[in-house]
PAFI-788297 format. One record per residue (C-alpha): residue number from 0; residue in one letter; x, z, y. Coordinates in steps of 0.02 Angstrom, whole numbers, plus 50000, padded with zeros to 5 digits. Each point is the difference from the previous one (the first is absolute). Last residue first. Example, Ala and Ser with C-alpha at 12.3 -4.5 7.8 and 13.67 -1.06 7.14 Angstrom:
BEGIN
[pt 1 s [50684 50357 49947]]
[pt 0 a [49931 50033 49828]]
//
This chain:
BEGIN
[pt 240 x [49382 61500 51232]]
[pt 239 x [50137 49885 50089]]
[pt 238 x [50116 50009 49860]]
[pt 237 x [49860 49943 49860]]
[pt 236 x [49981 49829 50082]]
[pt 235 x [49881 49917 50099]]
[pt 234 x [50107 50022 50159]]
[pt 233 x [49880 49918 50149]]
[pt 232 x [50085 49862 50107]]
[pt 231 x [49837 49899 49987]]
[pt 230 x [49892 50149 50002]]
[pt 229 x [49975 49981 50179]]
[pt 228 x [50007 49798 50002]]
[pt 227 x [49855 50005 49845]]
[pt 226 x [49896 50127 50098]]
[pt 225 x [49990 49893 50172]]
[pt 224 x [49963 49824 49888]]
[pt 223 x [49869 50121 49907]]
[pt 222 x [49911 50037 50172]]
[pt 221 x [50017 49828 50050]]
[pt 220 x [49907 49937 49854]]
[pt 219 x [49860 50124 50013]]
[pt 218 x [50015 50137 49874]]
[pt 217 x [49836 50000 49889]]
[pt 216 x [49876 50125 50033]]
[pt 215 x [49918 50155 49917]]
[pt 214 x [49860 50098 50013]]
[pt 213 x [49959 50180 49929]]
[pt 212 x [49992 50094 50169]]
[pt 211 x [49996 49869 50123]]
[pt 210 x [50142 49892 50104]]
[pt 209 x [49981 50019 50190]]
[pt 208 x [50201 50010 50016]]
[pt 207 x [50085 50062 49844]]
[pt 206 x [50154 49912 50076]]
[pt 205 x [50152 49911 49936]]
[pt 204 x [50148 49976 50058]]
[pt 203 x [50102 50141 49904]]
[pt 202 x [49845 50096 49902]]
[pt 201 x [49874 50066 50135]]
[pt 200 x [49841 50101 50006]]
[pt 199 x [50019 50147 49875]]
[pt 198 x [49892 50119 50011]]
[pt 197 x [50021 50195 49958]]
[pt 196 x [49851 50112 50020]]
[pt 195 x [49986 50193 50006]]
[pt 194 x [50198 50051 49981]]
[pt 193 x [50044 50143 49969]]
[pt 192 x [50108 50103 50141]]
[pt 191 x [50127 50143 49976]]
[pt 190 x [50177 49877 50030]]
[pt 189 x [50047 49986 49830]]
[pt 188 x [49803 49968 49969]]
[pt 187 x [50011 49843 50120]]
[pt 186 x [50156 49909 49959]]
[pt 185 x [49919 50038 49808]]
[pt 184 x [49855 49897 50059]]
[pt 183 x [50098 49871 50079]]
[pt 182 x [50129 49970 49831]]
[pt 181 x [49862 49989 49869]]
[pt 180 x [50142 49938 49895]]
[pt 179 x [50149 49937 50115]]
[pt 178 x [49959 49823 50079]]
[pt 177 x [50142 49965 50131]]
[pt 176 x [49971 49915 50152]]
[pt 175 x [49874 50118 50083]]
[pt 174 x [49903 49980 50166]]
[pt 173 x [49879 50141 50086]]
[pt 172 x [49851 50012 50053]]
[pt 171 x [49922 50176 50058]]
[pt 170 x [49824 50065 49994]]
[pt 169 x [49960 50188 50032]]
[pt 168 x [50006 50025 50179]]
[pt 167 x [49989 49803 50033]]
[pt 166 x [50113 49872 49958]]
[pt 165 x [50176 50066 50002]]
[pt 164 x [50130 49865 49953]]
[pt 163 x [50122 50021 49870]]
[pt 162 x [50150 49867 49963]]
[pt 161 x [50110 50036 49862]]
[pt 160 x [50202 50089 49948]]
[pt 159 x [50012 50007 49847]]
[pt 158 x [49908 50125 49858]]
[pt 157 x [50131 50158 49949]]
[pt 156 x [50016 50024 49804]]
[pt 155 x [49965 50099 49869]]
[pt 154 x [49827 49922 49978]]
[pt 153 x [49967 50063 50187]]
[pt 152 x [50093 50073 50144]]
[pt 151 x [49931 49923 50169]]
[pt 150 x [50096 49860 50101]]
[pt 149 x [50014 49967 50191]]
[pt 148 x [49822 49923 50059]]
[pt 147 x [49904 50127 49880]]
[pt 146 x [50094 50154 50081]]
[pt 145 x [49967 49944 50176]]
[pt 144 x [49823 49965 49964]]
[pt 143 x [49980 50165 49928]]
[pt 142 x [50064 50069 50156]]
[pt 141 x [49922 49916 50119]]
[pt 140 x [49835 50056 49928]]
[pt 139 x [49848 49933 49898]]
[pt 138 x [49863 50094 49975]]
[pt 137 x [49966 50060 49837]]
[pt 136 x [49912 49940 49861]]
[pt 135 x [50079 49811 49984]]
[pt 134 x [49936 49820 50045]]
[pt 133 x [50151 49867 49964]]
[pt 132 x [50003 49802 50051]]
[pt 131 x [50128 49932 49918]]
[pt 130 x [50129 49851 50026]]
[pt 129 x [50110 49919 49872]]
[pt 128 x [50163 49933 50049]]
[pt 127 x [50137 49910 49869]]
[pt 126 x [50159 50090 49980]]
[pt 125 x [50069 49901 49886]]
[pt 124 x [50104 50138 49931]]
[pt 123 x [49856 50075 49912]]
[pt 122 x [49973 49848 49869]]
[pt 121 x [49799 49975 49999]]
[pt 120 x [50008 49843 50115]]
[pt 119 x [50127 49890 49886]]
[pt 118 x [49942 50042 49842]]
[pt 117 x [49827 49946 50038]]
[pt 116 x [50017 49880 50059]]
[pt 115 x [50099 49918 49869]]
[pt 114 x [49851 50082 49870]]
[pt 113 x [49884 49851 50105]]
[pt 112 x [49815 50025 49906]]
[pt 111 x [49955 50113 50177]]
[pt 110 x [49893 50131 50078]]
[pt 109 x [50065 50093 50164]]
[pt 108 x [49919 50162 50054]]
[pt 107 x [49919 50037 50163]]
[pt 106 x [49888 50149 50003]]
[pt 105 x [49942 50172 49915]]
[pt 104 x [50065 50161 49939]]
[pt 103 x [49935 50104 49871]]
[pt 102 x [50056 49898 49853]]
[pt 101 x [50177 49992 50067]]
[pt 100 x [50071 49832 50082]]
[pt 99 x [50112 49879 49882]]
[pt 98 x [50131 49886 49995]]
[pt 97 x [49950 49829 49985]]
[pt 96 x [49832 49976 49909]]
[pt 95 x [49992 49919 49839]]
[pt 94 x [49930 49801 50016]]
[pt 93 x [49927 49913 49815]]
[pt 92 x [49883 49862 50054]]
[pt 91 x [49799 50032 50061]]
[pt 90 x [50013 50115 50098]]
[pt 89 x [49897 50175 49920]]
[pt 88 x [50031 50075 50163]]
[pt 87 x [49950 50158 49926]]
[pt 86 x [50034 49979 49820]]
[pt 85 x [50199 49964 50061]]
[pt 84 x [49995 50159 50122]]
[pt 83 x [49967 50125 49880]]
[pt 82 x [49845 50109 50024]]
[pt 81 x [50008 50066 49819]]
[pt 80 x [50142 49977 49901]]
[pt 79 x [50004 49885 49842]]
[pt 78 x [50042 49842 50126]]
[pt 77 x [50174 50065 50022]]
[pt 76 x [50061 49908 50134]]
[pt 75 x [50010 50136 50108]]
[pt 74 x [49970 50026 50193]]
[pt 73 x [49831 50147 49969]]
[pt 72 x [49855 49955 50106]]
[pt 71 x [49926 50164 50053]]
[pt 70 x [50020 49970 50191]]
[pt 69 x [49977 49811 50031]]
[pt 68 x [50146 49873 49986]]
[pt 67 x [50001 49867 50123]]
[pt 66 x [50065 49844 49947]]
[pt 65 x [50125 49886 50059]]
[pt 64 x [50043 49859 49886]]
[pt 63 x [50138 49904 49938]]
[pt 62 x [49974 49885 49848]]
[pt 61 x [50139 49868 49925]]
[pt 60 x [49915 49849 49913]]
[pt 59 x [49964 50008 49829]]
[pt 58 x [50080 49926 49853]]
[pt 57 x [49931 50080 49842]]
[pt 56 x [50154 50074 49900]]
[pt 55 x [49934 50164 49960]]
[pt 54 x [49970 49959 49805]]
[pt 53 x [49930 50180 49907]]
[pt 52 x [50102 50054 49853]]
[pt 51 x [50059 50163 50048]]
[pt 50 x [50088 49893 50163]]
[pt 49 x [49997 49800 49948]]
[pt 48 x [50110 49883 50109]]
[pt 47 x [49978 49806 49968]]
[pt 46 x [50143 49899 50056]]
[pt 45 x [49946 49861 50082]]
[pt 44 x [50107 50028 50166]]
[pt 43 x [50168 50079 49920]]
[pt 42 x [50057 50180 49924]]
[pt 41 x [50140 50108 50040]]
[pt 40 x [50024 50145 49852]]
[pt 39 x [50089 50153 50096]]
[pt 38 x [49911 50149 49918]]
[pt 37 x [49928 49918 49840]]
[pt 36 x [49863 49897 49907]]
[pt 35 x [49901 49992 49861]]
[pt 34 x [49977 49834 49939]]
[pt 33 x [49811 49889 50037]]
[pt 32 x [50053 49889 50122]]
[pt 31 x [50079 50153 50124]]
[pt 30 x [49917 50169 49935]]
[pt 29 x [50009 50180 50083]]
[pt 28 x [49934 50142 49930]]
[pt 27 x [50195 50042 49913]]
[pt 26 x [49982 50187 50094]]
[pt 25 x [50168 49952 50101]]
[pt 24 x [49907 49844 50057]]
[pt 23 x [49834 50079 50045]]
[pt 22 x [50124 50125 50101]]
[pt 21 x [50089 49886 50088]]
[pt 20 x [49824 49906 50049]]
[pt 19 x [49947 50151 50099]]
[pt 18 x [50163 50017 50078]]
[pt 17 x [49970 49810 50029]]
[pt 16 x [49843 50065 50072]]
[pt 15 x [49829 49945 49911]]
[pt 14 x [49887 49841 49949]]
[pt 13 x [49987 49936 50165]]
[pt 12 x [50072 49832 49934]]
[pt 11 x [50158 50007 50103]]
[pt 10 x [50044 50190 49892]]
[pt 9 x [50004 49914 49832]]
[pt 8 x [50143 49880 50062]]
[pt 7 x [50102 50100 50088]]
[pt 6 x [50015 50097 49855]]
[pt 5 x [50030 49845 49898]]
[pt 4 x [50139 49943 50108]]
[pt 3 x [49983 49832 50064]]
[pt 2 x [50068 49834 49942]]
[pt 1 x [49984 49866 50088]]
[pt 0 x [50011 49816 49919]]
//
């Protein structure tokens, strides 16, 4: 009979991370058949899982989708703050966003129940692509994207290497792989712009596309085939954050 880690465990039902899950454990939250568990407890298919005394065992299916967060929707799971994205989609299983994108900024975000996923696109060193579209104050010179293509000083640090791409006089795109805090707009204000709208319209393979404000869609099956085989080789450990 398998045995899985209980960690691992927790975080395939949707319910959180398995950082998440850690830290139920540490806190003693976490139940397997009714006894208290701990860090490093493996548990079997049948075993009943309790976190602060609510089961979270219900089998259901793994859930990707794409949605498109609107400006103002806030990427917590924290259903006691306004605008969050869980009451918004209100979907009908537990999902938690992946990542995040900042209240004021608006576009593709991925929604899942997978935490292996998870773990594997959010580590830094997977260098997984995510596309913007950027409208700032000023016009946009040579210069500025020069310095955003080559790395600008931020969060005591220097951003990699990306792709920019001038739009129009005040519109650029431009193509991360990591996922600093806020990292484009703070690009921008190192450099003496602000930026006026910031949308994000790809994750890896997948597009916004003609996808609405507010709506979501399920990954098509070759879509998730595509994002399986590029996180396939994906470090989900600690050493790759």
């Amino acid at each position: 009979m398998e045995l899985k880690r209980l960690n691992k465990a927790i975080s395939e039902t949707g319910f959180c991370s398995r950082r998440g899950a850690d830290k139920f454990i540490e806190e003693g939250a976490v139940k397997v058949n009714g006894e208290t568990a701990g860090l490093g407890v493996k548990v079997k298919p049948g075993d009943i899982i309790e976190v602060n005394g609510k089961v979270i065992t219900k089998e259901v299916q793994n859930i990707y989708l794409a949605f498109n967060k609107p400006i103002g929707i806030t990427c917590t799971t924290d259903t006691e703050i306004k605008g969050n994205i869980i009451s918004y989609m209100n979907y009908p299983e537990r999902i938690f966003p992946i990542g995040r994108l900042d209240k004021p900024s608006e576009g593709l975000i991925f929604m899942t129940n997978d935490g292996d996923i998870v773990n594997k696109i959010l580590r830094s060193k997977n260098n997984h692509e995510k596309e913007y579209v950027v409208r700032v104050n000023r016009k946009v010179s040579s210069y500025f994207l020069k310095e955003m293509a080559s790395g600008v000083p931020i969060l005591d640090t220097v951003t990699l290497p990306c792709k920019v791409e001038k739009i129009d006089d005040y519109t650029f795109n431009i193509v991360l792989t990591q996922g600093l805090n806020r990292q484009i707009r703070r690009m921008c204000l190192e450099l003496g712009y602000e930026v006026r709208s910031l949308k994000r319209i790809r994750i890896m393979n997948i597009e916004l596309g003609g996808l609405k404000p507010g709506k979501y869609r399920h990954f098509t099956k070759r879509e998730l085939e595509e994002i399986l085989q590029l996180v396939g080789d994906s470090s989900k450990t600690e050493e790759a954050s």
